[in-house]
SERO-4910 file (N, C-alpha, C, O; in steps of 0.05 Angstrom, whole numbers):
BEGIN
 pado doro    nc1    nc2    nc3   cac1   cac2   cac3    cc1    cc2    cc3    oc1    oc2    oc3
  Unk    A   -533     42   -411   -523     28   -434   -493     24   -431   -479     40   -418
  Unk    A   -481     -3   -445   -453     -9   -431   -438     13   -449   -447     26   -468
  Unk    A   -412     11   -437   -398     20   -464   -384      7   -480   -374    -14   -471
  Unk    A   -376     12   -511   -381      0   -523   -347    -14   -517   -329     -4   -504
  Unk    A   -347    -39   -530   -313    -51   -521   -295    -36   -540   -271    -34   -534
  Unk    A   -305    -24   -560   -277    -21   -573   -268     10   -576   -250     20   -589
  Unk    A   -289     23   -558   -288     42   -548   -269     51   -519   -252     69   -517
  Unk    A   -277     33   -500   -264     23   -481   -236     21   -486   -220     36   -474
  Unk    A   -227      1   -505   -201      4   -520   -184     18   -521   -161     18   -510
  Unk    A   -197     36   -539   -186     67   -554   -179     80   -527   -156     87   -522
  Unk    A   -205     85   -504   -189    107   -487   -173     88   -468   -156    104   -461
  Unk    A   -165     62   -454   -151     54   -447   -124     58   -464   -104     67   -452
  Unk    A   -122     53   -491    -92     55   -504    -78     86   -500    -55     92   -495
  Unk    A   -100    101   -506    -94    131   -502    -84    141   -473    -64    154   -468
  Unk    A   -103    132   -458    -90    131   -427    -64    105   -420    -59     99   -396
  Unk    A    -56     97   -432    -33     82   -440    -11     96   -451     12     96   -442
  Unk    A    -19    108   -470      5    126   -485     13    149   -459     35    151   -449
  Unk    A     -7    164   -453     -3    182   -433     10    179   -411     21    198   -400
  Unk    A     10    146   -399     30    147   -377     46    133   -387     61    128   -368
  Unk    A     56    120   -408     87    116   -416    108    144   -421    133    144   -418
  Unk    A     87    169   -429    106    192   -440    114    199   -406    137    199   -398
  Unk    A     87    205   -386     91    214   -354    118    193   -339    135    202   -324
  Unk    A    118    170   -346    136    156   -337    161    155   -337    178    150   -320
  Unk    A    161    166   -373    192    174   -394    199    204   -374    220    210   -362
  Unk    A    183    214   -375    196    246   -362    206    236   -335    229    228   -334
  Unk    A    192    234   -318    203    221   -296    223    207   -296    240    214   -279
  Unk    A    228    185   -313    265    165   -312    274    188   -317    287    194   -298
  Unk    A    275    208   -334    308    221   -349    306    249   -329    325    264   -331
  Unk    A    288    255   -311    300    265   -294    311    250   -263    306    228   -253
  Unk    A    325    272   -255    331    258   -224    312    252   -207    290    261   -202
  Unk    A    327    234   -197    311    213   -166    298    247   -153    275    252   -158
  Unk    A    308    260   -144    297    291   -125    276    305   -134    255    314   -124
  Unk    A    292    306   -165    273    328   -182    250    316   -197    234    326   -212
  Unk    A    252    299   -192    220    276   -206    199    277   -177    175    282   -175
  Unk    A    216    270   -160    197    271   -138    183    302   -135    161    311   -142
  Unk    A    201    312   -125    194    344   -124    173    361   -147    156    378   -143
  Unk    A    188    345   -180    161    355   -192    126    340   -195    105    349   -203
  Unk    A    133    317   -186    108    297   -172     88    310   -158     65    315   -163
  Unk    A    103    315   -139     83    326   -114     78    368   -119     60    383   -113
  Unk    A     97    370   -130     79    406   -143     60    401   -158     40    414   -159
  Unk    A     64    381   -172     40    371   -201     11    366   -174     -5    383   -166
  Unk    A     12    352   -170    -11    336   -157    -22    346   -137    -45    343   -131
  Unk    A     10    373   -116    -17    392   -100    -30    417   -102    -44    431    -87
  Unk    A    -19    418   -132    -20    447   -150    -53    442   -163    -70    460   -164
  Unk    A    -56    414   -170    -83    399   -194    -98    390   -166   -116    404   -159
  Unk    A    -92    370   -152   -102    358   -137   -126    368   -124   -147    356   -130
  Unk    A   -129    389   -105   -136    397    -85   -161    416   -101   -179    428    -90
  Unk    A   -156    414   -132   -178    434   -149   -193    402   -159   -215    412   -155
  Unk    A   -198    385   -164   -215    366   -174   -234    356   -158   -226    351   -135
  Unk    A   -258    350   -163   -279    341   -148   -276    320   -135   -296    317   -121
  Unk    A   -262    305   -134   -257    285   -118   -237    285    -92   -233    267    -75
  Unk    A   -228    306    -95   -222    323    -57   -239    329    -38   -237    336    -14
  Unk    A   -262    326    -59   -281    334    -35   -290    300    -25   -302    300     -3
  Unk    A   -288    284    -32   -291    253    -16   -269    253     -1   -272    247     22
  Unk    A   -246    260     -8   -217    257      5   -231    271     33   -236    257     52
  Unk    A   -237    304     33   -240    315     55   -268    314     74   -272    326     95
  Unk    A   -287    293     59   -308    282     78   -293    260    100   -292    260    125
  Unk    A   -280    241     78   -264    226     77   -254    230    119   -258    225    142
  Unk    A   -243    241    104   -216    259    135   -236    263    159   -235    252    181
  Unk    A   -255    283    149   -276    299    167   -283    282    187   -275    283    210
  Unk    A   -297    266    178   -313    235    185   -298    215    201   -308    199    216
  Unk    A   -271    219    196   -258    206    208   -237    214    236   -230    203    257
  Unk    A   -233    239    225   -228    257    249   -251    286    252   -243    303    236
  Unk    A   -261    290    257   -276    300    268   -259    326    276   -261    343    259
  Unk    A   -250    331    289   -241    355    308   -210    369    291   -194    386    298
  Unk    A   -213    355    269   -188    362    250   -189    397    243   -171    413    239
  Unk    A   -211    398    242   -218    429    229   -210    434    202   -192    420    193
  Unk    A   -223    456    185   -230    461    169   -201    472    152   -192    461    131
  Unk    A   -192    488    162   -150    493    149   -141    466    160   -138    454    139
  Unk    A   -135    453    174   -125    427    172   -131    418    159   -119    419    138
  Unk    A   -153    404    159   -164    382    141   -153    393    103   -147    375     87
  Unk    A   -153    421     97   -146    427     71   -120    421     70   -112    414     48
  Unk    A   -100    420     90    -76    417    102    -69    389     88    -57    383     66
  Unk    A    -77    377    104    -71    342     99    -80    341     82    -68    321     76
  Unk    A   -100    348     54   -106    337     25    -85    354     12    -73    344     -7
  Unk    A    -81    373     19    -62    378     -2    -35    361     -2    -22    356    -22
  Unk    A    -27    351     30     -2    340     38     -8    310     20     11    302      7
  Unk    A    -33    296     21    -42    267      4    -32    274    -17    -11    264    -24
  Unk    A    -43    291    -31    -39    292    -52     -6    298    -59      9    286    -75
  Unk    A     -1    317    -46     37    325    -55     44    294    -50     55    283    -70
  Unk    A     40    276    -26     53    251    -28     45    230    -53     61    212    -59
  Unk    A     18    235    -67      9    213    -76     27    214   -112     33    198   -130
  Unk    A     28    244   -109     47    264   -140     76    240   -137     89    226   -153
  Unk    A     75    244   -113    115    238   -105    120    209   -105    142    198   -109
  Unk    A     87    190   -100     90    164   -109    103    156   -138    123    144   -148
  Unk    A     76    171   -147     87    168   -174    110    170   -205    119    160   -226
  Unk    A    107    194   -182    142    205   -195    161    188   -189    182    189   -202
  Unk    A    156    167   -161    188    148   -159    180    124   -166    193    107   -153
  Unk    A    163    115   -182    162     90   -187    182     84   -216    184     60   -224
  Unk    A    193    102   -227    210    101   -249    237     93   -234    255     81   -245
  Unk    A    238    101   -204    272    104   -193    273     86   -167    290     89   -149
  Unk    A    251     64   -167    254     41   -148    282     31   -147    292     22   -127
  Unk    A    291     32   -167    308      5   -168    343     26   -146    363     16   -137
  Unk    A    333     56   -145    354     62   -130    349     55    -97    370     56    -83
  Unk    A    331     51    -87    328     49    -63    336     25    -55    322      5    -59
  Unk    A    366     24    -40    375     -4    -24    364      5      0    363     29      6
  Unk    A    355    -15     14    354    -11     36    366     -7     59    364     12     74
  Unk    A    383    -32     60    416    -36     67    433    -25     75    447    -26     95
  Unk    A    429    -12     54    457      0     47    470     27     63    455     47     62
  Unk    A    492     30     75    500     53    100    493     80     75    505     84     53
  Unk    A    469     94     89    470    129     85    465    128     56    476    139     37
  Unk    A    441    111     57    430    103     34    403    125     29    403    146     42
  Unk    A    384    120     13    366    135     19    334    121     38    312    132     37
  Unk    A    340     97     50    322     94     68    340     84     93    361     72     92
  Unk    A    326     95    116    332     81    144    313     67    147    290     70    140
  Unk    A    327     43    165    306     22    169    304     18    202    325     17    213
  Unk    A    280     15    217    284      8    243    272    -15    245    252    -15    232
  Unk    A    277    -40    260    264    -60    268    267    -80    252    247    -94    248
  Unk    A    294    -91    239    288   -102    218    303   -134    225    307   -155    212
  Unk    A    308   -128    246    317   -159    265    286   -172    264    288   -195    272
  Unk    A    258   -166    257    232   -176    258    241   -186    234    249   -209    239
  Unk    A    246   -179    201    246   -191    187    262   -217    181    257   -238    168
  Unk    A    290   -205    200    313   -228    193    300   -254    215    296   -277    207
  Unk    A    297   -247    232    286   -268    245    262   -286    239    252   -297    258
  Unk    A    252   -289    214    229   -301    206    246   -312    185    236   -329    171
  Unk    A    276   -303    179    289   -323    163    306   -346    176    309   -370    171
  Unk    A    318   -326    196    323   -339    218    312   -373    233    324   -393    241
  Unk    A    281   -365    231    264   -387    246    255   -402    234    246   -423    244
  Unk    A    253   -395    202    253   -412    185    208   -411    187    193   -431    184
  Unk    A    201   -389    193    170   -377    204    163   -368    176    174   -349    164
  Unk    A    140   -385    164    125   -357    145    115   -329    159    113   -324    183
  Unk    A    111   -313    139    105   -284    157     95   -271    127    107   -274    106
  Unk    A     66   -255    134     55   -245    132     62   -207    141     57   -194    161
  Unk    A     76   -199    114     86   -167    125     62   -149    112     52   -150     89
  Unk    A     56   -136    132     24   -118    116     28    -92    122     44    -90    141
  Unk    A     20    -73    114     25    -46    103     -6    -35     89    -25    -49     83
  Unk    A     -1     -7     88    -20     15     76    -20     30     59      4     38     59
  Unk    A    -33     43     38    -28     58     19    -21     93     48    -35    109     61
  Unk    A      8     88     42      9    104     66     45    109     56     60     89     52
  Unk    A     55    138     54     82    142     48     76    137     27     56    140     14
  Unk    A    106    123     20    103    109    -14    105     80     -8    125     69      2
  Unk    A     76     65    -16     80     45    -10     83     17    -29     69     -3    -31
  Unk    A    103     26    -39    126     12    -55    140      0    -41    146    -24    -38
  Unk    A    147     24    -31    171      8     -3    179    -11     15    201    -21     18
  Unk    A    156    -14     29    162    -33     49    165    -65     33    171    -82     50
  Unk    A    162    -75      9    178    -99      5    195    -91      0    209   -110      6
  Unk    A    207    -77     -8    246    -71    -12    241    -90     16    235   -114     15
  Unk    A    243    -75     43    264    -83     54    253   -117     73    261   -124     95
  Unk    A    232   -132     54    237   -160     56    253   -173     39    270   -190     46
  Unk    A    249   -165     15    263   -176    -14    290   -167    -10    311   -175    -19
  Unk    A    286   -154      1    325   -141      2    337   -165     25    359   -176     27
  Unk    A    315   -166     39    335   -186     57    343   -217     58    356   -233     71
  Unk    A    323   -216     32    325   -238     14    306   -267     19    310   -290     13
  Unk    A    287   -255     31    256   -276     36    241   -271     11    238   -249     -1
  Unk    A    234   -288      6    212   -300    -29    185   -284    -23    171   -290     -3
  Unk    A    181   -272    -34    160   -250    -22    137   -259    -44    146   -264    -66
  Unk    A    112   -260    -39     83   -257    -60     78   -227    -52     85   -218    -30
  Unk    A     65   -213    -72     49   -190    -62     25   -190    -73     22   -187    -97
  Unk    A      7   -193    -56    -22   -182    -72    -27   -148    -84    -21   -126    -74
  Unk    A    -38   -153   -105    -47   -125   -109    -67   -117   -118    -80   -136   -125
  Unk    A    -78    -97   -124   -104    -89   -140    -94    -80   -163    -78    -61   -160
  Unk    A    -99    -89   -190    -91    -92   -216   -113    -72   -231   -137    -78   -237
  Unk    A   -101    -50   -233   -110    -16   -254   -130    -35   -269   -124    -58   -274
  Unk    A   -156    -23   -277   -168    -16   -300   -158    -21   -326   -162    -37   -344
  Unk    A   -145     -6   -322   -125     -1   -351   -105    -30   -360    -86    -38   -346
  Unk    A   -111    -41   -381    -86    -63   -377    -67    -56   -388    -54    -76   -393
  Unk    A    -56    -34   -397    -32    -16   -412    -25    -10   -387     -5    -22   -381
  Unk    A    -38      9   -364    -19     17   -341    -12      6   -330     10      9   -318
  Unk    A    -34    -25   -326    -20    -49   -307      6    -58   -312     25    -60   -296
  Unk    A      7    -65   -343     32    -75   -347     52    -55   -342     73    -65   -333
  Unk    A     55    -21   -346     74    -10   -334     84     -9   -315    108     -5   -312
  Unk    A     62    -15   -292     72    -17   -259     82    -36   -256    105    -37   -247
  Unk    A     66    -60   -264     87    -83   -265    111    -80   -266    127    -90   -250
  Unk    A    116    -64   -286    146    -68   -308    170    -48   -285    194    -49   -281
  Unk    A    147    -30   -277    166     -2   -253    169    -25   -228    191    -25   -217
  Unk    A    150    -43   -220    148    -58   -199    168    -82   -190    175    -93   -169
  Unk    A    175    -86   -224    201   -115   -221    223   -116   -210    235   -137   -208
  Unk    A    235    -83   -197    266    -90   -191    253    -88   -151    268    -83   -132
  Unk    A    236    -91   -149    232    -97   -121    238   -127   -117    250   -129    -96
  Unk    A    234   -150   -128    236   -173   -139    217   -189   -116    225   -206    -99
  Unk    A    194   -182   -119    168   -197   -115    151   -208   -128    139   -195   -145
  Unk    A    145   -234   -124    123   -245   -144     92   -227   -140     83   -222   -118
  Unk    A     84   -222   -157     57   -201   -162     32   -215   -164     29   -228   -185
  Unk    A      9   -218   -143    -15   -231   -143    -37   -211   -148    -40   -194   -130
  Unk    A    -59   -212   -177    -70   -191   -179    -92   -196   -148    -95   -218   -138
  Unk    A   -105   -173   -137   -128   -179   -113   -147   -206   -140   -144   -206   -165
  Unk    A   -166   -225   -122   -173   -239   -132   -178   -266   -127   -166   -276   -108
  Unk    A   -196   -282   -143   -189   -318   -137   -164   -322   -145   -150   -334   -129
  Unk    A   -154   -316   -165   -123   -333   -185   -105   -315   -172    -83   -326   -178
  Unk    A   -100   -294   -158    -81   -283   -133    -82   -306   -114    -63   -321   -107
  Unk    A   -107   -307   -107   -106   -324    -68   -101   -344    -76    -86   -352    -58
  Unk    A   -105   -366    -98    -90   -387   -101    -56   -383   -106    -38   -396    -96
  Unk    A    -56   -367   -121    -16   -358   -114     -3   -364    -89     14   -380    -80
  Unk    A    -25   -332    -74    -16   -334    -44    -19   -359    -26     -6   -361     -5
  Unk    A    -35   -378    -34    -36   -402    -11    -14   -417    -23      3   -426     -8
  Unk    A    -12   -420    -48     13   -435    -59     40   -431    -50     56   -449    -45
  Unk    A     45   -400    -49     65   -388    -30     76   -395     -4     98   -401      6
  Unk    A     54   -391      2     53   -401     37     62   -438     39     75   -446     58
  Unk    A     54   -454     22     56   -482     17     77   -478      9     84   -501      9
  Unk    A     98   -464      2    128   -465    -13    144   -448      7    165   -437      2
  Unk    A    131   -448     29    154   -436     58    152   -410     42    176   -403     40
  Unk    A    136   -390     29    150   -362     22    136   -349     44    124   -360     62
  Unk    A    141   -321     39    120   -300     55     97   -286     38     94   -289     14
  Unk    A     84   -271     53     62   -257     46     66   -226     40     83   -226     58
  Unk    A     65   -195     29     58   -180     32     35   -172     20     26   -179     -1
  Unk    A     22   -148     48     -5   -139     26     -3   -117     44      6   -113     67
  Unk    A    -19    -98     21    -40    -74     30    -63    -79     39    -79    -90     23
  Unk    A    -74    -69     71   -102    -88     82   -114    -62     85   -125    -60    107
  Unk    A   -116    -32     66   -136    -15     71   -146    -10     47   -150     14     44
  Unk    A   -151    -20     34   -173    -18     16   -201    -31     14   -198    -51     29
  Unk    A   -224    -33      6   -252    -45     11   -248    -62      3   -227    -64     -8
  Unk    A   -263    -79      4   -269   -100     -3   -293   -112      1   -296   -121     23
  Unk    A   -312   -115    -15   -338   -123    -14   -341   -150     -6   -361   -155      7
  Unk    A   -328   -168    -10   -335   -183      0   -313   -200     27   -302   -222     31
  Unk    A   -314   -179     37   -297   -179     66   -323   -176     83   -348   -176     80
  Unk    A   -299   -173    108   -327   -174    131   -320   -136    145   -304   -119    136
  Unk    A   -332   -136    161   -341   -113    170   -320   -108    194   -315   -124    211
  Unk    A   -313    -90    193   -285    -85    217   -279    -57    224   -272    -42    206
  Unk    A   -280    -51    244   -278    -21    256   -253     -5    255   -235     -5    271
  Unk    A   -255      9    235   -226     28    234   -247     55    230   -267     56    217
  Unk    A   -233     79    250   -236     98    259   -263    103    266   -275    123    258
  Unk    A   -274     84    283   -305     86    294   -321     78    283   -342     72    293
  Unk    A   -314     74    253   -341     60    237   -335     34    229   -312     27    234
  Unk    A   -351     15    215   -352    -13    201   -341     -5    169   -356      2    150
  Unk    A   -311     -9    167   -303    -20    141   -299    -44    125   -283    -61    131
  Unk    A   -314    -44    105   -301    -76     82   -270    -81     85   -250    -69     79
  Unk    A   -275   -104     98   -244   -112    110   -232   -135     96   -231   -155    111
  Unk    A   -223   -138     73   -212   -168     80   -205   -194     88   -190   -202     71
  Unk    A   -207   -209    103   -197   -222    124   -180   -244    117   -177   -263    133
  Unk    A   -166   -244     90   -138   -263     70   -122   -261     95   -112   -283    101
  Unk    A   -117   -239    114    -97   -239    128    -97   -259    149    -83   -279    153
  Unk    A   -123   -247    163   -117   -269    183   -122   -304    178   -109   -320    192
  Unk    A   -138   -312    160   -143   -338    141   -116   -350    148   -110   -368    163
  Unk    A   -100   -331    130    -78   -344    121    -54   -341    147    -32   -352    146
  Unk    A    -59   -332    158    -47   -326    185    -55   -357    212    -41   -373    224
  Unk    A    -80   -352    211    -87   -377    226    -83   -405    216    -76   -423    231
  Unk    A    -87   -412    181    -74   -443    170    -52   -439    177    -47   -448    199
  Unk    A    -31   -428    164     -4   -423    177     10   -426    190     33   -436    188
  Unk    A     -6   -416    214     17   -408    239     32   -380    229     56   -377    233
  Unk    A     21   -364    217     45   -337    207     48   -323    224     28   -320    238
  Unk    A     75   -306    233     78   -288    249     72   -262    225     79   -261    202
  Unk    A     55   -240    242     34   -220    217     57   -195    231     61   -191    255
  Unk    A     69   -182    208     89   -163    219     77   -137    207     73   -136    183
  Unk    A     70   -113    224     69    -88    203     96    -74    190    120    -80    191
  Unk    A     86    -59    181    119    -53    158    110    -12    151    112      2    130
  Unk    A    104     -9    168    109     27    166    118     40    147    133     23    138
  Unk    A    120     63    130    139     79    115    127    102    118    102    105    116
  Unk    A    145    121    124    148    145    133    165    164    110    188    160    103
  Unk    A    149    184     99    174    197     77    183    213    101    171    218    122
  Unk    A    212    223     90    227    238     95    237    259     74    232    250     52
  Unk    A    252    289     71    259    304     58    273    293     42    285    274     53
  Unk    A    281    298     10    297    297    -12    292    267    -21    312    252    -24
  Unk    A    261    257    -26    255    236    -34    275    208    -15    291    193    -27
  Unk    A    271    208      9    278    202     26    257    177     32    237    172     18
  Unk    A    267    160     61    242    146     76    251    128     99    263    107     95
  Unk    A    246    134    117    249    110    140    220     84    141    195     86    140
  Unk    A    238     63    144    218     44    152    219     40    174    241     37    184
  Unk    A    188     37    195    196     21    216    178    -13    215    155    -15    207
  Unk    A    186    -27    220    173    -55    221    185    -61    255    204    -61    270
  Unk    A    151    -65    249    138    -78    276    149    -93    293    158   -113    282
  Unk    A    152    -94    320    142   -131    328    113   -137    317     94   -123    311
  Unk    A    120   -171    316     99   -189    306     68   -180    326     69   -173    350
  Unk    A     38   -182    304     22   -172    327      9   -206    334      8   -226    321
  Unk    A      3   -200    356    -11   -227    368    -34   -226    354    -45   -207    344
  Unk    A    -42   -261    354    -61   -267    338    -79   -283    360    -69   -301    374
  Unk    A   -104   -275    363   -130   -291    371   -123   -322    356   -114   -324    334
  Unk    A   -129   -343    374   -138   -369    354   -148   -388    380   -135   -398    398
  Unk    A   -181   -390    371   -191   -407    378   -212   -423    366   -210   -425    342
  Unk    A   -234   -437    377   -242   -458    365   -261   -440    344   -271   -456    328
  Unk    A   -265   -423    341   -293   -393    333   -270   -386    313   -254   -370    321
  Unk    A   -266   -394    285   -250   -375    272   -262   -354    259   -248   -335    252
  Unk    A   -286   -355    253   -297   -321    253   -297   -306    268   -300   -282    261
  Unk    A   -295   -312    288   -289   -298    322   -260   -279    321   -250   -258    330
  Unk    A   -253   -302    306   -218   -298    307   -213   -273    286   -200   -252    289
  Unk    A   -226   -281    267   -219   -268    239   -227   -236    244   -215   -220    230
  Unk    A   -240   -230    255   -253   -213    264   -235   -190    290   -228   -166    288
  Unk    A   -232   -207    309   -211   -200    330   -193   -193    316   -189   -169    318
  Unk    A   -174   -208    295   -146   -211    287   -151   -180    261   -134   -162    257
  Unk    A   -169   -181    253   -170   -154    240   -176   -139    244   -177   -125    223
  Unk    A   -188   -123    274   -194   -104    281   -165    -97    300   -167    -76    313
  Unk    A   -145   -109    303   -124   -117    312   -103    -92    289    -89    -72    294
  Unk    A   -111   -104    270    -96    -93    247    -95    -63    232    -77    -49    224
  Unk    A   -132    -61    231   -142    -40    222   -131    -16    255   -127      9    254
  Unk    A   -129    -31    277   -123     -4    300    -95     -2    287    -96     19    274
  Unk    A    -71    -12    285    -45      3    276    -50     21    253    -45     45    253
  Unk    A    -61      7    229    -65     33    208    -67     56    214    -53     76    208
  Unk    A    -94     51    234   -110     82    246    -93     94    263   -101    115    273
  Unk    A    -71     86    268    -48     92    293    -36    118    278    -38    142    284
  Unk    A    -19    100    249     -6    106    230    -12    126    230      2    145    238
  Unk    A    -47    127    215    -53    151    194    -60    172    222    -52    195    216
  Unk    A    -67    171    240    -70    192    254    -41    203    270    -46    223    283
  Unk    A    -23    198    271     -4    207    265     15    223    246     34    238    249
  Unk    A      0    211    224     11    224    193    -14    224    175    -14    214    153
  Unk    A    -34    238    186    -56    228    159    -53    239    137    -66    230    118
  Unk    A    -36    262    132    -21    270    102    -10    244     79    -11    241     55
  Unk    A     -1    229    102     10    207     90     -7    188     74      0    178     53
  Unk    A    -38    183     93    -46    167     76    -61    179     56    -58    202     50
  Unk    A    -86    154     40    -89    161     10   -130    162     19   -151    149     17
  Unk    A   -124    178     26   -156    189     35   -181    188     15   -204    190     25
  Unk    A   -175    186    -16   -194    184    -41   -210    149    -43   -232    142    -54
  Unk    A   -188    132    -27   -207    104    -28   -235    106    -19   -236    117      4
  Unk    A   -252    102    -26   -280     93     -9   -284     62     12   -293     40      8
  Unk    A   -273     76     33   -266     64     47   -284     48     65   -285     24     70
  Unk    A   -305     75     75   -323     67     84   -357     56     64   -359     59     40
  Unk    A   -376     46     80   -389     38     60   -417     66     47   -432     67     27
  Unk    A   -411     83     70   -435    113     63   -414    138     69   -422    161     66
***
């Protein structure tokens, strides 16, 4: 039986109220100590809720040989990072990128200037991985017209908060969707660029191998990559100590294109899904292990 709408309502507004007050605590403390109490919150709660245990199938399944104190290892580390997301989405607007002995280093970022440079659309893609807020700072900072797709909360009280935490990045916001991908092609038709997050499911994606198995893949990227001509750049973020973060961005990755563009679409995203898997096995603390990623 559905539930009822105006039920639905009530606990959306209430879960509305709840993260306006979570949000308020967070601004009026400091950039350090918001983060810091983020991530005690979330690996103190976290690692006790039933849904760690998908996180740590999650992991298992995917690494295999991780073992049993590791694997508890890295969910608690998801989680302390996923606390520390949240806690800095109140204090975006301090992160220049830029800026000398700032609080992000950036490596590689002659890839971004040079797509302003060449006057190249570009396609910058990233993971729910670090805090991944970040990596448009440092397109928007360098002052390329950025779209971002996103997946738009449940909740339309929290949506509009992220939004609202989301604006001093100064990206146009595409919810995931039809009325997103018409944005994003419009974008692309107005010389802008692209960012997105390409690890989450997607049902009606195609099937693409990250960490040995067939995941719901997307394939907006490469689509929009092959009409184009886009150079597809990854965009890394790495935390560092005292609510900290280095970026590294990529060289551009080569793109398949031939007469077979399912051929292509396919190649060009299993292309993509291997750096993620690069990433997260490198730092799999980092990433956000609770998506259902895979399809069993």
């Amino acid at each position: 039986m559905a539930e009822p709408r105006w039920r639905r309502h009530i606990v959306h507004f209430v879960e509305g109220i709840g993260a306006v007050f979570v949000y308020g605590l967070f601004r009026v403390l400091p950039l350090e100590a918001a983060s810091w109490l983020g991530g005690w919150l979330a690996r103190t709660i976290g690692p006790r809720l039933a849904i760690s245990r998908r996180a740590l199938k999650n992991l298992q399944r995917a690494m295999p040989d991780i073992g049993e104190d590791r694997g508890q290892q890295v969910i608690r580390g998801m989680w302390d990072n996923l606390g520390r997301v949240v806690a800095e989405y109140p204090h975006l607007d301090k992160y220049q990128v830029y800026d000398e002995g700032g609080r992000i280093e950036i490596r590689g970022a002659e890839h971004i200037r040079a797509q302003r440079a060449y006057g190249k659309r570009a396609i910058f893609f990233s993971g729910h991985f670090g805090n991944w807020e970040v990596p448009t700072l440092a397109v928007t900072q360098a002052g390329l017209g950025v779209v971002e797709m996103y997946r738009a909360p449940n909740n339309p009280f929290v949506d509009r908060l992220i939004n609202a935490a989301r604006s001093v990045v100064g990206s146009e916001l595409a919810a995931k969707g039809s009325g997103g991908a018409r944005r994003m092609l419009a974008a692309m038709r107005d010389g802008r660029h692209i960012a997105m997050l390409i690890d989450q499911k997607s049902n009606d994606g195609i099937a693409v191998p990250f960490f040995g198995r067939d995941a719901m893949t997307t394939p907006s990227l490469a689509v929009f990559a092959r009409r184009f001509d886009c150079a597809v750049i990854p965009v890394r973020v790495d935390r560092l100590p005292r609510a900290r973060f280095r970026i590294t961005v990529e060289p551009p990755l080569p793109m398949r294109h031939t007469d077979d563009a399912d051929a292509d679409a396919l190649a060009n995203m299993t292309t993509v899904n291997q750096v993620l898997e690069r990433w997260v096995r490198e730092r799999p603390d980092h990433w956000f292990w609770l998506h259902r990623r895979w399809p069993d």
